[in-house]
C-alpha positions in Angstrom: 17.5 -13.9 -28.9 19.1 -10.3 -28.7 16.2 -8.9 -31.7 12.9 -8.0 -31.5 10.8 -10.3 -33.4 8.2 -7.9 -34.7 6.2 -10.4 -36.5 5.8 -13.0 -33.5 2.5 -13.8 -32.5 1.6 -11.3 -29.5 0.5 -12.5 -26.4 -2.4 -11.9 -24.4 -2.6 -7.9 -23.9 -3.7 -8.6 -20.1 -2.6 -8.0 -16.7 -3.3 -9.4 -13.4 -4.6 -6.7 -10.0 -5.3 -7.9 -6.9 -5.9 -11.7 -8.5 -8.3 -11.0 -11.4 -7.3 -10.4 -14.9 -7.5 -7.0 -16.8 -7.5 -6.4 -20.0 -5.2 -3.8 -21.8 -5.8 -1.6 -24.6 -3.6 -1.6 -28.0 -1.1 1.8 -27.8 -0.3 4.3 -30.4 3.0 4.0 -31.9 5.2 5.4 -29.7 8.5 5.1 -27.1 7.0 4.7 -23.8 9.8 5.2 -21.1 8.3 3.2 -18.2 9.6 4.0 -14.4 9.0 0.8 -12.8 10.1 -0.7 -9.1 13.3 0.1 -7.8 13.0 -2.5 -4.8 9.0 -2.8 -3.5 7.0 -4.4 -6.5 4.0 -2.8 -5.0 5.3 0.2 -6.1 4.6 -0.2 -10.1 1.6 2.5 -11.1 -1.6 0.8 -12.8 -1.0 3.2 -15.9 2.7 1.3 -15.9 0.9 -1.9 -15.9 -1.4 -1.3 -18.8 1.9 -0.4 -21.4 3.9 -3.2 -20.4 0.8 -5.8 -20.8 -0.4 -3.5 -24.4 3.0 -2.9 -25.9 4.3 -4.2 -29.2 7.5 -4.8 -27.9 9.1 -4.6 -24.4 13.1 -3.8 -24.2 14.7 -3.9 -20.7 18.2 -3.7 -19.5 18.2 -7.2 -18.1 15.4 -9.8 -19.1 15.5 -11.7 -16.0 14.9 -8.9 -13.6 12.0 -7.2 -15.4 10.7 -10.9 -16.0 10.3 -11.5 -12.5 8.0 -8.0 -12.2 5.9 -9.6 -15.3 5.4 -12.0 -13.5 4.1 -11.2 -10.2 1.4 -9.1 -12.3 0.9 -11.6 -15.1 1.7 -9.9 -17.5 3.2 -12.3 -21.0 4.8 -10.1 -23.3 8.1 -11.2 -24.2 11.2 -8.8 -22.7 14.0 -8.2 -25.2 17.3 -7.5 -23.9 18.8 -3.3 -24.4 21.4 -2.5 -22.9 25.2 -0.5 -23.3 26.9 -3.6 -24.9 24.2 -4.4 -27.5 22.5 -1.1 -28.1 24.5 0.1 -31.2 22.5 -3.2 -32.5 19.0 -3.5 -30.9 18.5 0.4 -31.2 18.0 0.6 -34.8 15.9 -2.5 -34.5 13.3 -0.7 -32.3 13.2 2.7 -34.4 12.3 0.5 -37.2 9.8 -1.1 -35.1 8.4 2.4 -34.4 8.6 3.8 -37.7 6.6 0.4 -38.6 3.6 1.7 -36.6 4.8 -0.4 -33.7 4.2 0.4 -29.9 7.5 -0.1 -27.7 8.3 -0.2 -24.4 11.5 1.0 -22.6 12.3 -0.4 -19.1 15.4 0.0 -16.8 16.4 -2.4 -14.2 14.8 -0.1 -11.3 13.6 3.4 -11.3 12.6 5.6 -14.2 14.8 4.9 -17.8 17.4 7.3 -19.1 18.8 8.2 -15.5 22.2 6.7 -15.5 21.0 3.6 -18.2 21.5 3.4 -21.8 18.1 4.3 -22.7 19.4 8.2 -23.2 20.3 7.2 -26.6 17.5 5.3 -27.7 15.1 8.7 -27.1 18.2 10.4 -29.2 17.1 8.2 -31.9 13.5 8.6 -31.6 13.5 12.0 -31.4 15.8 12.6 -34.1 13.6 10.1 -36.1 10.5 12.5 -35.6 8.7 10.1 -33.4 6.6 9.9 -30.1 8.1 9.8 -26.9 6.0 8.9 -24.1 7.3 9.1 -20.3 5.5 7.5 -17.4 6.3 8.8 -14.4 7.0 6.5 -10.9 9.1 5.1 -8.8 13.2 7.4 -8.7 15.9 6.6 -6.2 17.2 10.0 -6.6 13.6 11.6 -5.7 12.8 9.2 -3.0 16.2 9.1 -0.9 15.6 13.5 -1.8 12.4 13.5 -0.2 13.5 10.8 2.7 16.6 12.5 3.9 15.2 15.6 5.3 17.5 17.9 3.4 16.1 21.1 1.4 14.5 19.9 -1.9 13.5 23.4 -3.0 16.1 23.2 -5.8 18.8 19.8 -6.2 21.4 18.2 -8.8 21.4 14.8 -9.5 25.1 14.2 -10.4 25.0 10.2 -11.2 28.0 8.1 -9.7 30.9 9.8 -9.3 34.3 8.9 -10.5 36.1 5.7 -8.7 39.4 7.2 -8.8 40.7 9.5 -5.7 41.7 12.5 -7.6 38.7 12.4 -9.8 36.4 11.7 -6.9 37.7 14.8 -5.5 37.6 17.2 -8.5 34.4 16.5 -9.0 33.4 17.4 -5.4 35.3 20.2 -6.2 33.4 21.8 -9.0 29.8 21.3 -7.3 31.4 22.4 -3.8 29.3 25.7 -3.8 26.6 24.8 -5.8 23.1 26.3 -4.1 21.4 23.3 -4.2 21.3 20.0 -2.7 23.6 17.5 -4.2 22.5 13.4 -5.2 24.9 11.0 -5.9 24.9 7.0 -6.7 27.3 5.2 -5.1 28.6 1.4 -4.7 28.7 0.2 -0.9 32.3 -0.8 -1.5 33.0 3.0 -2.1 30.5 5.2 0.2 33.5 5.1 2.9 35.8 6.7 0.6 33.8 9.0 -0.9 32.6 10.2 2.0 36.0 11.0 3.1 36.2 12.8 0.0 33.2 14.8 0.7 34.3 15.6 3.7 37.3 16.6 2.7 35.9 19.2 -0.1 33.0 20.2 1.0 33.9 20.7 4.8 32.8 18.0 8.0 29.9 20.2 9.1 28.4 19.8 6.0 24.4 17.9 6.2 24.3 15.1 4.5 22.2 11.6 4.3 23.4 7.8 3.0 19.9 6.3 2.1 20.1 2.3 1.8 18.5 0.1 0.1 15.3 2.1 -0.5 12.1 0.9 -0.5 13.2 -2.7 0.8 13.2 -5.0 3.4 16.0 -3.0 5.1 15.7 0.7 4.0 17.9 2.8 6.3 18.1 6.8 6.0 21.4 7.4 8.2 21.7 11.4 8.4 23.8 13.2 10.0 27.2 15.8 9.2 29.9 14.5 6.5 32.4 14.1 9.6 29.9 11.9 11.4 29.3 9.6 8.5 32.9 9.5 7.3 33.6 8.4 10.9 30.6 6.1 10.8 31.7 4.3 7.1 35.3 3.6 7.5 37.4 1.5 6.2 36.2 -1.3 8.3 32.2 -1.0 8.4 30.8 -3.7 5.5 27.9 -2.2 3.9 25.5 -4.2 1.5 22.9 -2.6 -0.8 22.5 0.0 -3.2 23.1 3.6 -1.8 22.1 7.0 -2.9 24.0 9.8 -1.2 22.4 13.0 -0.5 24.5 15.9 0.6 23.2 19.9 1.8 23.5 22.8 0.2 26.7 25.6 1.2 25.4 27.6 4.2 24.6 30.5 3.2 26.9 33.6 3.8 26.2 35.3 7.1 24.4 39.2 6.5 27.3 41.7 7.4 26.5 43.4 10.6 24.2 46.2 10.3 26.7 49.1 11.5 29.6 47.4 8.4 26.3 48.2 6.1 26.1 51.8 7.3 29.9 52.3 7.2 30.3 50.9 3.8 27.4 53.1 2.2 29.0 56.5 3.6 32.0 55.2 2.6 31.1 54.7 -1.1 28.3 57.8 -1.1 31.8 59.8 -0.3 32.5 60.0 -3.9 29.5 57.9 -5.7 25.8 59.4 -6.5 23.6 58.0 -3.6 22.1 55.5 -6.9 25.9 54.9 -7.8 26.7 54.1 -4.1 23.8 51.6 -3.3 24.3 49.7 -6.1 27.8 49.3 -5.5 26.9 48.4 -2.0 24.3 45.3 -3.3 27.1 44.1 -5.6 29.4 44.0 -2.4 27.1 42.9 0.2 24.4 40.5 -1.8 21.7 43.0 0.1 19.0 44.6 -2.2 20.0 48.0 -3.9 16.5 49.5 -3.2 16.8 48.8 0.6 20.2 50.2 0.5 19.1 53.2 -1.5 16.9 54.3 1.4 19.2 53.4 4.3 21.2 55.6 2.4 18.6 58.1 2.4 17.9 58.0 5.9 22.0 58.1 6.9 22.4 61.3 5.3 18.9 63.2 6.5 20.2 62.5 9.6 23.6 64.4 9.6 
């Protein structure tokens, strides 16, 4: 069955915690976007639990992965299956089931829905439509192989997987190459040797970066080190299994000029510029700030 059956009886609204049953509330009418595991099951959040086991209706990407997560918490609502080949379809169906007063769930495979998944078009719709959208925050590959890599987090891009094709791979690269901020990729484990050939390539070998593994598994590896050391470390030969998220530093930052260039450049410009006129031209050229050239400026000539 590929629709929603609106009018089925609904199961139990219950949900199992640490052995003993728990009963769930009815929802609102709404689109709940529900992050849920993206390897340890352990990791689903109690508020999680509660929409999937209360929900009208329960769409996931695959029915047979987010079956087995129903079941290690007992949970019986019936999964319906939305995903990139049906959801011209099955979308419809669930805004109807909305507009109908209907709570629905939205579940990816792993991790939190609408980052890299099909879901992005269903909250199109529900939006559009006028109704309630609900996210649950939780589990993110992107934000957990962030946090676990040890690279600066104060500002990032999550950039999805990049292109599979050399040139593409490589003009992508390109265009983020000086972006201030710490760069997050997906990538397959048939590819992660390429690409980060690629990266090296573009971005430069002394570049940080970190190839996080299988997150939150059995056999989560964080493997951090320059892109020239992990392009040597993944080549062509190395099999590597799992699902990878690659994070890669920010551009160093450009070294200050010298303190004596500073000095040289202001009486250069203060030659034929108003000392205002002159610092400001030597912030635009430097990257320093105007005020603290202003006064250097200041001092320079008092002391002639």
């Amino acid at each position: 069955m590929t629709e929603p059956d609106t009018k089925a009886p609904r199961p139990p609204r219950s949900y199992r915690l640490n052995d003993s049953p728990v009963q769930a509330r009815p929802l609102e009418a709404a689109l709940y976007l529900v992050a849920t595991p993206i390897g340890n099951l352990g990791d689903i959040t109690l508020r999680a639990l509660e929409v999937l086991a209360g929900a009208d209706v329960l769409a996931c990407e695959d029915t047979r992965v987010t079956r087995v997560l129903l079941d290690r918490y007992g949970i019986a609502t019936r999964p319906y299956a939305y995903h990139e080949h049906n959801a011209a379809e099955v979308g419809p169906k669930l805004i109807e089931a909305l507009a109908a007063g209907k709570s629905v769930a939205l579940v990816s495979d792993a991790g939190t829905p609408l980052v890299s998944d099909p879901g992005y078009r269903l909250a199109q719709l529900a939006i559009e439509a006028g109704l309630k959208v609900v996210p649950l925050p939780g589990p993110s590959a992107p934000l957990a192989a962030l946090v676990g890599s040890g690279l600066p987090n104060d500002a990032f891009l999550f950039a999805g997987f990049l292109p599979t094709k050399d040139k593409a791979r490589r003009d992508v690269l390109t265009a983020w190459a000086e972006t201030p901020a710490t760069l997050i990729f997906f990538e397959s484990p048939h590819r992660i040797g390429a690409t980060l050939a690629a990266a090296c390539d573009v971005l430069g070998g002394e570049r940080p970066a970190c190839v996080c593994r299988e997150l939150t598994k059995t056999f989560e590896e964080f493997r951090r080190g320059t892109l020239a050391e992990l392009s040597a470390f993944y080549d062509d030969d190395r099999q590597v299994k799992g699902e990878i998220v690659l994070v890669i530093g920010p551009p160093a930052a450009p070294a200050a000029p010298a303190a004596e260039d500073v000095d040289a450049l202001l009486m250069m410009l203060a030659a034929t510029l108003p000392a205002p006129k002159a610092a400001a031209e030597a912030a635009r050229q430097t990257g320093l700030a105007r005020k603290d050239l202003y006064q250097r400026l200041l001092e320079l000539k008092s002391d002639r």
